[in-house]
C-alpha positions as CSV (number, residue, x, y, z in Angstrom):
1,X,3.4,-27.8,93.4
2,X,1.8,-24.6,93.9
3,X,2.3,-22.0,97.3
4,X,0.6,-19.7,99.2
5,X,2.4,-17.0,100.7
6,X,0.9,-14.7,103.3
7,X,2.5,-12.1,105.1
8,X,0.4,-10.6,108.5
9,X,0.9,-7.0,107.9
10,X,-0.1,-5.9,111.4
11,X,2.7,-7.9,113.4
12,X,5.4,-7.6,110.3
13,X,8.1,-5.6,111.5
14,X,9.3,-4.8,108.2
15,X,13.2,-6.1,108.8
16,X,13.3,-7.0,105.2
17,X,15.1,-10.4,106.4
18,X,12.3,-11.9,104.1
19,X,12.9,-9.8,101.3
20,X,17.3,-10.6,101.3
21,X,16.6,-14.2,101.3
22,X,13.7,-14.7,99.0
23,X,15.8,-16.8,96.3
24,X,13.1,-16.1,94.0
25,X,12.7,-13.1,94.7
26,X,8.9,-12.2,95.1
27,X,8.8,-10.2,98.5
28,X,9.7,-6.8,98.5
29,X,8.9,-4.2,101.5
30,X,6.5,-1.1,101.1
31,X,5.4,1.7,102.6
32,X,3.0,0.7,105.7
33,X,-0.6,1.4,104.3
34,X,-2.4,3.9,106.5
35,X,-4.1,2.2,109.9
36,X,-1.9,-0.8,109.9
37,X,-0.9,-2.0,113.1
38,X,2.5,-1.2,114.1
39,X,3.8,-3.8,116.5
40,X,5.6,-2.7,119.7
41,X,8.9,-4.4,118.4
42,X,9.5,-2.1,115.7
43,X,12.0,0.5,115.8
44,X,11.2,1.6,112.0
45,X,7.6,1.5,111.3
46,X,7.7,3.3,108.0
47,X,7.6,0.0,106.2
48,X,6.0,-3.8,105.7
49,X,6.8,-7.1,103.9
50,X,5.0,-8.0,100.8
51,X,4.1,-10.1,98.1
52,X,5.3,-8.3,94.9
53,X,6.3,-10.9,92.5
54,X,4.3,-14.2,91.1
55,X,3.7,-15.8,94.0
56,X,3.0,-18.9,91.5
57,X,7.2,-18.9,91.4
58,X,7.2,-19.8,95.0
59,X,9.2,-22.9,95.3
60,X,8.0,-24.0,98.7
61,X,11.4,-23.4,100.5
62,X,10.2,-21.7,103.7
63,X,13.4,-19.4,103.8
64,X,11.2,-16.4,104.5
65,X,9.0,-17.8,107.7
66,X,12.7,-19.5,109.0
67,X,14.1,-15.5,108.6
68,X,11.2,-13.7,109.5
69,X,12.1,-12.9,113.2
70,X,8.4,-11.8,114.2
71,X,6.5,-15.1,112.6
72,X,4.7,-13.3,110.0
73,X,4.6,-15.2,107.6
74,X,3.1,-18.8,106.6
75,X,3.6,-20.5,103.2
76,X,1.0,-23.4,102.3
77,X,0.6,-25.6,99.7
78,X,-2.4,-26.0,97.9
């Protein structure tokens, strides 16, 4: 089976809670690209969840949308 990871970078808060319990280890945070939104629940808005790996290795497990404490991310499968 094959996933689709997406990440909304304008209400990611950029906890990294995503990024710790990835098991496969294809999310990693970045800077926050320039006119991003920066939701009012951040208290560190220097950085953002993303997909940095093959998201092809996605397994399906939906750690990182049970983690992600702002519901920013969806996986689907296709």
């Amino acid at each position: 089976m094959t996933y689709i990871v997406t990440i909304v970078e304008d209400t990611c808060e950029g906890e990294g809670d995503c990024v710790q319990n990835c098991p496969v280890d294809i999310l990693s945070l970045i800077d926050r690209p320039a006119g991003v939104k920066v939701p009012d629940t951040v208290t560190d808005a220097t950085k953002v969840s993303t997909v940095s790996g093959d998201a092809a290795d996605c397994t399906g497990c939906m750690t990182c949308v049970e983690v992600c404490p702002s519901e920013s991310i969806s996986v689907q499968e296709i």
